[in-house]
Every structure is written in C-alpha cells, then in structure tokens.
VEXDO-359335 format. One record per residue (C-alpha): residue in one letter; x, y, z. Coordinates in steps of 0.02 Angstrom, whole numbers, padded with zeros to 5 digits, always signed. Each point is the difference from the previous one (the first is absolute). Last residue first. Layout:
% VEXDO-359335
AXYZ ...
% end
This chain:
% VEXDO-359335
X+00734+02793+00233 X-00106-00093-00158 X+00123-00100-00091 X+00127-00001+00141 X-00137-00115+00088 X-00005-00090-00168 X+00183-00030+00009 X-00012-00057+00187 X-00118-00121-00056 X+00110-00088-00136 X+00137-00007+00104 X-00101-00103+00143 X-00034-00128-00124 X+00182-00004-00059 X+00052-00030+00201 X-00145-00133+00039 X-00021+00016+00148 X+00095-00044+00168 X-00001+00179+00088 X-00197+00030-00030 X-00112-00045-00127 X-00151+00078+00087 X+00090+00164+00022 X+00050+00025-00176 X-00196-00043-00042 X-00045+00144+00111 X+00111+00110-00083 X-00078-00046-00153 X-00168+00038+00061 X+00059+00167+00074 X+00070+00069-00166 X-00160-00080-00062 X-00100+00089+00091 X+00087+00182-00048 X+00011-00039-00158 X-00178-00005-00032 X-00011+00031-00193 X-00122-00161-00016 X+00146-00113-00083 X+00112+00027+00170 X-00148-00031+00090 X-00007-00163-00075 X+00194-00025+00012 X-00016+00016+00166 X-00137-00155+00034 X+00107-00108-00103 X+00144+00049+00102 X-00110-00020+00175 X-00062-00157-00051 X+00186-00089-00054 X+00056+00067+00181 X-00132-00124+00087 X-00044+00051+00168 X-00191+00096-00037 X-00015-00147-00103 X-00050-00113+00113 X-00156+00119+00024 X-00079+00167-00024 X+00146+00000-00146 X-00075-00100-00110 X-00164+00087+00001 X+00095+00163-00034 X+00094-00071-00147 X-00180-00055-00068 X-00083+00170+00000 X+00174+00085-00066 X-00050-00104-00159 X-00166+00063-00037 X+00070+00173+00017 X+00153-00035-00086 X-00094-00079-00179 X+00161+00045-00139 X-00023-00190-00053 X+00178-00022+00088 X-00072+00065+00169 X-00146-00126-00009 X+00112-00136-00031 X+00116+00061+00149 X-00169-00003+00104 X-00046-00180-00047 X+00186-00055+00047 X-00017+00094+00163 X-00158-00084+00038 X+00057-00165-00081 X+00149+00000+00123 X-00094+00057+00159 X-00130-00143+00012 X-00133+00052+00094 X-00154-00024-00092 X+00053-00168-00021 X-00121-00109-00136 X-00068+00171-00062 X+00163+00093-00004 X+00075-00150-00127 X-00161+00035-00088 X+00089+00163-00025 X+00138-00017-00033 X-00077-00105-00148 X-00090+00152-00057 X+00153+00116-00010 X+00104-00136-00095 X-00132-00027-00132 X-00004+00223-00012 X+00213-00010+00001 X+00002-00112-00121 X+00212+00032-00051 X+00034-00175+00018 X+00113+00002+00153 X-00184+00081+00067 X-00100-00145-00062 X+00144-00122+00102 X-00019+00085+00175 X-00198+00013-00020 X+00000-00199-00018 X+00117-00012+00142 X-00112+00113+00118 X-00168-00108-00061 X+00121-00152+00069 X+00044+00072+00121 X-00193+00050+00084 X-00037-00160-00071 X+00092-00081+00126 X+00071-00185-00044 X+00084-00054+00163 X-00128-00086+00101 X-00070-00103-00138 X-00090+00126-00062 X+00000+00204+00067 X-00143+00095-00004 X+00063+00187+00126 X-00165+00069+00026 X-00112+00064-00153 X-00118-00099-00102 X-00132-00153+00039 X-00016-00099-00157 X+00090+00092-00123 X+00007-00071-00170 X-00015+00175-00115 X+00150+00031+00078 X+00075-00169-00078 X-00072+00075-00176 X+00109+00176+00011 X+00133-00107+00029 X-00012-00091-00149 X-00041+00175-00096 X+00142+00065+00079 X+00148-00125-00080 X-00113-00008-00148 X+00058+00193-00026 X+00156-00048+00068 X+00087-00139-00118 X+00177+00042+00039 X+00049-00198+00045 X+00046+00055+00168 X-00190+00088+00003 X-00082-00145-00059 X+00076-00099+00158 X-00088+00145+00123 X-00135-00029-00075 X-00023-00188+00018 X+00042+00020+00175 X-00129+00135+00042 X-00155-00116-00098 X+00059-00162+00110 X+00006+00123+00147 X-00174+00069-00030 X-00068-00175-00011 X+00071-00069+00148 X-00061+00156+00115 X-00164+00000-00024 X-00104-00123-00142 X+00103-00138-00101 X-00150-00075-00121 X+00111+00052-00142 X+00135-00110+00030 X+00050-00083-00155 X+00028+00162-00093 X+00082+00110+00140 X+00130-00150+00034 X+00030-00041-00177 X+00062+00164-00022 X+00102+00006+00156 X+00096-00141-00070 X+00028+00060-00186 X+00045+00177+00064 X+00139-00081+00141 X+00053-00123-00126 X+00108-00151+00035 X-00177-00102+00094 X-00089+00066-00136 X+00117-00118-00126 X+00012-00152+00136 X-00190-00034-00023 X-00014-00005-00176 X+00154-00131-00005 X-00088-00081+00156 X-00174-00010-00118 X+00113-00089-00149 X+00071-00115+00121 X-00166-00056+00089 X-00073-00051-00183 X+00144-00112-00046 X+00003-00064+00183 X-00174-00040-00027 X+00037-00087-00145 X+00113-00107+00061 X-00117-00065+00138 X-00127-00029-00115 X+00137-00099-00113 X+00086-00091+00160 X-00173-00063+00073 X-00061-00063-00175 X+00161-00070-00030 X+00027-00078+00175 X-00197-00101-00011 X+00014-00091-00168 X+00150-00089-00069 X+00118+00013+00150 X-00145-00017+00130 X-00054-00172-00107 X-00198+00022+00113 X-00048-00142+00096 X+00077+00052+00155 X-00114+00189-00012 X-00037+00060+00158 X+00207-00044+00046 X+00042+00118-00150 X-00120+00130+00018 X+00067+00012+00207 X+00192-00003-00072 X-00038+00142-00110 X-00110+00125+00120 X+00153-00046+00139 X+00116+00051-00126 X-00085+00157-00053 X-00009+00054+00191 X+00145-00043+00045 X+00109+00103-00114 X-00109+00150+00018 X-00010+00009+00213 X+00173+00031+00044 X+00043+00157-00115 X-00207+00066+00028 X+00052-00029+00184 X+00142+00136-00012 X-00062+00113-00125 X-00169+00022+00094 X+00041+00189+00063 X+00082+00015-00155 X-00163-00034-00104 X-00019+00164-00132 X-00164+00051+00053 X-00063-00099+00139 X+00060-00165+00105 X+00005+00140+00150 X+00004+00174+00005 X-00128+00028+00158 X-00020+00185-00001 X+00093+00028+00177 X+00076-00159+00017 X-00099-00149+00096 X+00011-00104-00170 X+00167-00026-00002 X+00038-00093+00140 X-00144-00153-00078 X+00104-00010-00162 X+00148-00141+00052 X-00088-00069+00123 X-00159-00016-00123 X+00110-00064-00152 X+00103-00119+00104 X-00184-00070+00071 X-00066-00039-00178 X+00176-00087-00047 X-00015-00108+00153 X-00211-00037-00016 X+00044-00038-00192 X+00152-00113+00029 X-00097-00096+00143 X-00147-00034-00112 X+00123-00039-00145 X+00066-00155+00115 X-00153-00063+00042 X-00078+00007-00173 X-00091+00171-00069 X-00191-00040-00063 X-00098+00049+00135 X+00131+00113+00100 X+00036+00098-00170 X-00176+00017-00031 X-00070+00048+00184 X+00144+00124-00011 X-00037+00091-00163 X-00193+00011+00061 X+00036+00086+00160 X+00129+00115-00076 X-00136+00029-00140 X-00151+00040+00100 X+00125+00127+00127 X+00047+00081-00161 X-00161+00043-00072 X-00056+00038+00186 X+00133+00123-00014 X-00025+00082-00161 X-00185+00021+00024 X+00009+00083+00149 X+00118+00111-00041 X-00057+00061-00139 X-00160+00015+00061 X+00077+00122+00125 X-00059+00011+00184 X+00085+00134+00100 X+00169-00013+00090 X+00079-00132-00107 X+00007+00118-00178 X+00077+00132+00108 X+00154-00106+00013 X+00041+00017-00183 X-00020-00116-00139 X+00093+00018-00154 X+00168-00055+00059 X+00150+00106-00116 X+00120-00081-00096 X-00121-00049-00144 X-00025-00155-00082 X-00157+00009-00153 X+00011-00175-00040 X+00080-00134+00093 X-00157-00137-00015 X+00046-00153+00110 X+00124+00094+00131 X-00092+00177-00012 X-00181-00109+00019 X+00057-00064+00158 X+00094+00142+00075 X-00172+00086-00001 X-00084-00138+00067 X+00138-00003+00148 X+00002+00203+00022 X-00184-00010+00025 X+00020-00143+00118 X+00119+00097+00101 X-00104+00175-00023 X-00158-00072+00099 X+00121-00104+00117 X+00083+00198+00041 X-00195+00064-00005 X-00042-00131+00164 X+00151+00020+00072 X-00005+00194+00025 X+00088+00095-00131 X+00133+00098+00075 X+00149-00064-00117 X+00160+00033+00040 X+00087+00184-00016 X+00144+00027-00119 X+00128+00089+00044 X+00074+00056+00198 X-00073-00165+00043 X+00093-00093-00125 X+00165+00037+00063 X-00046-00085+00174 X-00091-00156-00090 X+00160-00025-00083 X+00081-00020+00130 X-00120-00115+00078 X-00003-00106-00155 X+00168-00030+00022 X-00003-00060+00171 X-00144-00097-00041 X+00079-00066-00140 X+00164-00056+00095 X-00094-00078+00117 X-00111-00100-00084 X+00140-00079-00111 X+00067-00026+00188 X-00148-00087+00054 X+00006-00144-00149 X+00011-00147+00113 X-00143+00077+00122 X-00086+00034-00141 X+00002-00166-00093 X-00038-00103+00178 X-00157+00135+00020 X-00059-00036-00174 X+00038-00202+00006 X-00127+00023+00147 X-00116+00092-00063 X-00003-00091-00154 X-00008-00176+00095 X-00162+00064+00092 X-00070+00050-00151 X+00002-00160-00107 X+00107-00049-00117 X+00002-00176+00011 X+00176-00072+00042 X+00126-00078-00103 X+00172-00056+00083 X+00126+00003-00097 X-00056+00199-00041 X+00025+00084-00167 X+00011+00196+00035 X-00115+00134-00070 X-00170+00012+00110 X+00068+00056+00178 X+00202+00040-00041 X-00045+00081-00158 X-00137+00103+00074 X+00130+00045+00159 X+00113+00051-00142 X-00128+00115-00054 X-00023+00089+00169 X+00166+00044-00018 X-00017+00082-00138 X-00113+00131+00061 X+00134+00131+00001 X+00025+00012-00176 X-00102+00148-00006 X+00162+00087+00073 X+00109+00017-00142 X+00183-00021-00042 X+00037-00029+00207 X-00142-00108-00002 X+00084-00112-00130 X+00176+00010+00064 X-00072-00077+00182 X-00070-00124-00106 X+00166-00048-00092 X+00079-00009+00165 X-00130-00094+00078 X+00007-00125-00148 X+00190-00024+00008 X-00023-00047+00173 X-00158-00133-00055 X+00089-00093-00101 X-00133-00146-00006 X-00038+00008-00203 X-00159+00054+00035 X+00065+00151+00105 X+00118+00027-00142 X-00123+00017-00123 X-00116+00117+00124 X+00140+00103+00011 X+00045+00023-00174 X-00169+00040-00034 X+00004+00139+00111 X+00170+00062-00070 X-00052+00018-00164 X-00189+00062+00056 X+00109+00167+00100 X+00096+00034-00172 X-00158+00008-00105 X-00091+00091+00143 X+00142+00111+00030 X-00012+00064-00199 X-00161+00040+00001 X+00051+00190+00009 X+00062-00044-00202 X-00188-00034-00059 X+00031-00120-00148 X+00047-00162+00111 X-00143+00010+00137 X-00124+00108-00080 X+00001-00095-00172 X-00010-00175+00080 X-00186+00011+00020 X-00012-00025-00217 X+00058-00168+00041 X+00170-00030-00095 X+00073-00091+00163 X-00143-00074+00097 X-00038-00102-00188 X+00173-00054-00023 X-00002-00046+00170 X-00141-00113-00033 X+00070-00070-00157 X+00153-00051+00101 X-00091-00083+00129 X-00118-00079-00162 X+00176-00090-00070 X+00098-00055+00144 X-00161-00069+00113 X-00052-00089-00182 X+00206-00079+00000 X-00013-00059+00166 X-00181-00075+00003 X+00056-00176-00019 X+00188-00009+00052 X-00053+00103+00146 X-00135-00110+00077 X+00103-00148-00056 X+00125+00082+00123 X-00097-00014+00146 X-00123+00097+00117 X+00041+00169-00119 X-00170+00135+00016 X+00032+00081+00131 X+00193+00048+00046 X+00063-00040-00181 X-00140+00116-00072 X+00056+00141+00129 X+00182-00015-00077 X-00077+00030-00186 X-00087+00142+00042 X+00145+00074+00068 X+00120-00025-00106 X-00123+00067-00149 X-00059+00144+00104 X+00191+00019+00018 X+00055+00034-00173 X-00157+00110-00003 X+00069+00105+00140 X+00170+00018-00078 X-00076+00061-00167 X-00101+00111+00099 X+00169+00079+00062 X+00082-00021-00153 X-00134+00130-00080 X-00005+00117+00159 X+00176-00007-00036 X-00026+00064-00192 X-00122+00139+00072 X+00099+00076+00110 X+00144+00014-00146 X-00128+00075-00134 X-00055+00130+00134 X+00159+00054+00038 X+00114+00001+00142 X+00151-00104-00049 X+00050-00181-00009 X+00154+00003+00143 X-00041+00140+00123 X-00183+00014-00032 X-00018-00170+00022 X+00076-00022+00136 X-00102+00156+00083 X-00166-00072-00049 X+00059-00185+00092 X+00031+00126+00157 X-00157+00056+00015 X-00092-00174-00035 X+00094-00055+00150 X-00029+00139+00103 X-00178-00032-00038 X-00111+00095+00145 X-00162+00107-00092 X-00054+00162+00064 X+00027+00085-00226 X+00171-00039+00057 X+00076-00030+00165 X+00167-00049+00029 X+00041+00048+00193 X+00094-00158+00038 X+00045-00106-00144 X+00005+00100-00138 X+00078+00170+00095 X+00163-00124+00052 X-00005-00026-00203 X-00005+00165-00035 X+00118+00075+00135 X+00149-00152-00080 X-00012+00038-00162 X-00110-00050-00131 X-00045+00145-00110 X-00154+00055-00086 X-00105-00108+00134 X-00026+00124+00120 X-00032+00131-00128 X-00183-00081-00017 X-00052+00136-00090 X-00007-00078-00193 X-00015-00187+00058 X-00083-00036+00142 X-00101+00185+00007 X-00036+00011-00163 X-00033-00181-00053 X-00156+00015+00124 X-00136+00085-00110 X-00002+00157-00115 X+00175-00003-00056 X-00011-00204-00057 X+00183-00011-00059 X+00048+00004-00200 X+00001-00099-00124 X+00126+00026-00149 X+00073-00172-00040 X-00179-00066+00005 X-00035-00194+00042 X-00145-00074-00036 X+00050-00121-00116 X+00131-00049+00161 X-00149-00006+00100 X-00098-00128-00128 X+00148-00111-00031 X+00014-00043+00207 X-00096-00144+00018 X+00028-00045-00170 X+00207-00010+00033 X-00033-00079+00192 X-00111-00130-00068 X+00126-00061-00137 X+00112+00010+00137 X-00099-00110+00109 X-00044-00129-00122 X+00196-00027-00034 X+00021-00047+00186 X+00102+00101+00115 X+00115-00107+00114 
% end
C-alpha cells in the first residue's frame, strides 16, 4: 500500500513538469522527434504489417526497440499524436519511475542494512523520510529535463520502468516475472543491457547472509561466478539483444576509435564534468562540448579537467570508506558499481554521450542511486553523532538544506523543460553556451538554429546565424556529417529549402551552396541552386550547374532533365529543350507519374 509520504512526494515531484507544460508545443523538427514521431509512418497505425515490421525489421534512427515502437503506436491510437499528448506520458512515465526509485530503494535497505527488527523500528521512519527526499531531489534535478521534456526520450523512461521492476522482483525472489520484465526492458531500449551485471552486484555485496563472512576477494569472485552462472539467461537475452542492435547500429553511428589511452582521457573528463552538472546544474545543454579531437593532441583543458577529477574520485572514496560503517561501505561500493555497469556501454559510442548534457544516458542509475545516497549520508550523521537529540537537532538541519535544494533544483528544471519545448529556444542556448565548438559541431549547432528561425519567419537572423557557423569551419569541404546521420550537406540543403518557401531567393542561393561545399555532388541542391538561378532571370549561371548535375547521377533522374529543359526553354532554345523534355519522358517511363508526364507533353506541344 502507498503511504501518504509517497504521494505527497509524487505531487512535488512532478509540480514542476506540469508548470511546464505548454498546450501548444510542438515536436523537435531539427533533431530526432522528426523521424519517431512526424515520419515514422510505421507507427501511424497499428495493424497487423506494422507491428510484424516492429519486431523484426524495425529500425529507426539504427536503433532495435520493438517494444518502444509499438508503445508509440498505442498511444497514437488511443491519446493522440501531438506534442502535448507525448509529453503528458513521458510525464506518467517518470512519475512511474520515481514511484519505483522509492520501492526500490527501500527493498535494497531491507536486504543490507535490517539484521533485526529493532534495527527497523529505530531507523525506519529516518530511511522513510531522507529516501523520499532523495528522490525528490533525482526527480526535479535540472538533468531530468532531457529525459522527460525531450519527447525521443521517451524509450528510456519506459525502458528504466521496466528495469526497475526487474531488479524489484529479483529481490523479492520471483525471478520468472523478472526475466520477463527484463526481456521487456531491452526490448524498449537497448542500454539496458548491462543489467544483468547489476543483479550479480546485488547478489555479491546486497544480500544479508546467516552466515557472515569477510569480504575478501576470493569470496567475491566466487559469489560473482555462482551469481552469473544463476543469472545466465538475463545474460543471454541481452547479449542476444545487444547483438541486434549492434547489426543496425553499424549501418549508423560508428564507435569510438580513440585508442585506450585518449578513451580513459575522455572517461574521466566526462566524470568531472558530470560532477559539477549534478552539484552545480547551470548552463545544461543537449549537446557534449568536448569532441574527440580534444584526446588526440594535448589540451590543457583536458588535462586539467581530468586529473581534477581523478584527485576528487580518489579523495571522495578514501572519505566515504574512512568514515562510512560496514554496512554503508557495502551500499556505496554496490550503488558505485550499478552506476559504472550501467554507464560504462555508453561511453565506446562514436562521440561518447554519456552522463552529459541532459543525463538520459545516466537516467537509470541516477533513479537507483538518489534515494540511497541521502539516506545513507543521514543515517551515517546520525550514528557519528549518538549524543546528539536527532529529532531536535540533526533531521531538521538535514531536511531544511535538503529542502532547499529541491526548491532551487525545481526552479532550474522549469527553465530547463521550456528550451527543451522550443526548437528556437533550444538551439539558441546551444550556439550561446558552446562557443568553444570548432569544425563540424559548431557549424551544425549554427545550421540548426537557422533553420528553426526560418519556421518562425525570422530570415534575415535566420542567415546571419548561418552566416556565423561558416565563419566556424575547421577543415571545409567533403561530406561533415555528426553523429553518423546529421550531414551538413542536408542540413545546409534544408536551410536553402525553407529561405526559398520564403521568397529569399539570394539567402537560399548561398545556402545551396554551402550545401555544394560539404557534397560537391549532390544532385538535388545542384538542380535546386540552378532553378534559383533561373527564377532570378541568371540562365547562364544556372545552365552551369544543371550540366554538373547531369555528368553524374543525374544524368538518370527525369526531375534533372525537366529542370534542365525548362532552362533552355527560358534561353530561346526550343530546340534543346524539346529534346530535354523528351528525355525526361523517357526517364519516367511506363510506371510514372501520369499528371507529371501530362505536364511535359504540354510543354513539348508548347514548342513543336
């Protein structure tokens, strides 16, 4: 049964997204919502082709979550497909998540710390209280913007619900229903694949044993082989899992090739810069400031950052193991290794994602880790201090600081949660925290800020934001892409697209071609770039263009050849373009398009 303290932590856990909340946002267009939400046709319907799709050939931006997939399609069928809608469940979702961070929590108490009821009947009521203060905190942290107010985070939200149901029902001893739920989990989202490796945690350092034993190594290596063996299937399902989703991934995103050396360089980087995002969350952004380049030549930066880091890991522990009791020690060195297996996958991705920006990667162990943490901090102050009245003195003090944090955490994830629902307010922040981003980062960050102005009709900043990422360039020309799927040769094309729809043909002329730049030899913006030239009255310049696109791919595409005609056709050569539309006829063959192939045979009248 849910106690009253819970509820009253589930209604201020949640106040600040609902505060938050805007009846008329709209989807991310210039990052993933488009293609799970906008183009993701698959899930527009559920039927009985979608769903078979889903769990067999279901790919989206190279990523395996049938599950996920087919929890998008429900939703669309019964709630709706706006914005609004997606981001209400992601709402419940999280709710659901901190509901069981509190279960949880809770549950791993009884395994460790509990060797009798007056144990319990002592320290109950404190483990109540500062758990749910510390999920409090883990829920309105400024980190939790990404997760809950980006709507693509929605399998991450749904993949953590069933996680943590798996590990509660693995403590609990039914283990079936665990599998299953597990099995559901990976199936949402892949990065919960290391899970198993956190029950074997549980199993080594987070069970009460009759029989107490020191522990030493030999006795974790061998409770660690017993665990595995026991656990193999959860293994097996992951791997299997994993595997598949290593397949999709490989025609996406690349992993990492940073040698081992500049990967631990850019781990303890990451970790100091997770660090003071977790203690001090000002100035979040969605994007990772450091880029791979910074590891393959020496940087101060760098350097600095992660010997700062590696000081205070090494300082953190020798505190905690100095003044932590027996049975905190062994909470700490659990909860420390859920958050590593839980992270570590992560961090061998192609830019190395992890713990950073807006936290989804660490959703997961940041949901097991707060309650525990806090109460662990509490009960430790309390047993330093037996002479102390703890209801008088020592809880208040604790409660109010804690309180206030919250207070000041809540006010930042409002803040947060209000870029995250606007594509101009997000991109914005982007470009101004990130000024240091050199190459191929900072030119997108620049591109996709534009390219949002331009929706909201606000062009002449629209190119003067562009304007500035080109002025960013660190190497120029070839195909830049980021992230594996991000190429600035579209994006540039996109941006030229959307300043021609508003009538700036010149804006729209120089953003083809950058768009050229990136990919010399991409046939769309060179036929694009010549139509632009053709409607500014400039034929020669654009004939120059139509003939570049058709000395390649182009040479086959009907859509060429017509653009190409109707060029001549404006240069009083009706002879060419009778043959360039003739041409195009040819190219579209039996099965085209039958108005399209009207509308040339009327211009070939035109001219014979």
């Amino acid at each position: 049964m849910i106690s009253w303290s819970t509820i009253i932590l589930l209604i201020f856990a949640l106040l600040p997204f609902y505060f938050a909340r805007n009846p008329e946002r709209e989807y991310q267009m210039d990052w993933d919502d488009e293609g799970n939400f906008v183009q993701n046709v698959k899930t527009h319907s559920l039927n009985w082709e979608n769903f078979k799709w889903y769990w067999t050939d279901g790919e989206i931006y190279f990523v395996y979550e049938p599950i996920s997939l087919t929890f998008k399609a429900l939703v669309r069928k019964f709630l709706g497909s706006s914005a609004p809608v997606n981001y209400d469940v992601n709402i419940f979702l999280h709710s659901i998540n901190v509901l069981l961070s509190k279960v949880l929590t809770v549950q791993v108490f009884k395994s460790i710390f509990i060797n009798n009821k007056a144990w319990w009947e002592e320290n109950g009521g404190d483990v109540d209280i500062f758990v749910n203060v510390g999920v409090f905190l883990f829920s309105v942290h400024p980190l939790r913007a990404e997760a809950v107010g980006w709507l693509s985070c929605q399998p991450y939200l749904l993949a953590t619900a069933f996680a943590m149901g798996s590990l509660l029902l693995y403590l609990k001893k039914w283990v079936r229903c665990s599998q299953v739920l597990y099995t559901m989990s990976v199936l949402s989202k892949t990065i919960m694949v290391p899970l198993p490796a956190v029950l074997v945690l549980f199993d080594v350092f987070g069970k009460r044993r009759k029989k107490k034993r020191p522990l030493t190594f030999g006795v974790i290596i061998g409770r660690s082989f017993r665990s595995v063996w026991k656990n193999l299937l959860y293994f097996s399902i992951g791997t299997l899992v994993g595997v598949k989703t290593v397949r999709a991934n490989s025609f996406g995103s690349s992993t990492s090739n940073l040698t081992a050396f500049q990967g631990g360089l850019k781990f303890l980087h990451t970790i100091f810069f997770y660090f003071s995002k977790t203690t001090l969350p000002t100035r979040i952004s969605g994007f990772y400031p450091l880029v791979e380049e910074d590891y393959r030549s020496f940087n101060w930066e760098v350097f600095i950052g992660c010997t700062f880091s590696l000081c205070v890991l090494v300082v953190l522990m020798l505190m905690l193991f100095a003044f932590a009791g027996k049975n905190s020690s062994r909470f700490l060195i659990l909860f420390g290794g859920i958050y590593g297996a839980c992270i570590a996958p992560t961090l061998v991705t192609q830019h190395g994602w992890p713990m950073v920006g807006g936290n989804r990667y660490s959703y997961l162990p940041s949901a097991l880790l707060a309650g525990g943490w806090v109460a662990v901090i509490a009960l430790e102050t309390k047993q330093a201090n037996p002479g102390v009245r703890w209801k008088l003195n020592t809880r208040p003090i604790l409660l109010g600081l804690l309180v206030l944090l919250g207070a000041y955490f809540s006010v930042g994830l409002q803040a947060q949660l209000k870029v995250w629902g606007s594509n101009v307010d997000f991109w914005r922040q982007n470009v101004g925290l990130y000024d240091r981003a050199k190459g191929d980062i900072g030119e997108m960050l620049h591109c996709n800020l534009a390219r949002a102005l331009i929706r909201k009709g606000e062009t002449d900043e629209a190119f003067q934001v562009m304007r500035q990422g080109v002025s960013r360039r660190g190497g120029g020309g070839g195909d830049s892409t980021y992230g594996g799927r991000f190429a600035l040769s579209t994006i540039y094309f996109s941006i030229a697209v959307g300043f021609k729809a508003e009538g700036e043909m010149s804006y729209g002329v120089e953003a083809y071609q950058e768009s050229l730049l990136h990919n010399p030899d991409n046939v769309m913006s060179l036929v694009n770039l010549g139509n632009a030239f053709v409607e500014m009255g400039k034929t020669d310049e654009a004939m120059l263009y139509f003939r570049r696109a058709l000395e390649g791919e182009g040479a086959q595409d009907p859509q060429v050849w017509y653009s190409t005609a109707n060029c001549w056709a404006r240069m009083g050569e009706g002879g060419k373009a009778v043959e360039g539309y003739k041409i195009a006829l040819e190219k579209l063959g039996e099965d085209g398009n039958e108005r399209v192939k009207a509308m040339i045979e009327r211009q070939i009248a035109k001219f014979a």
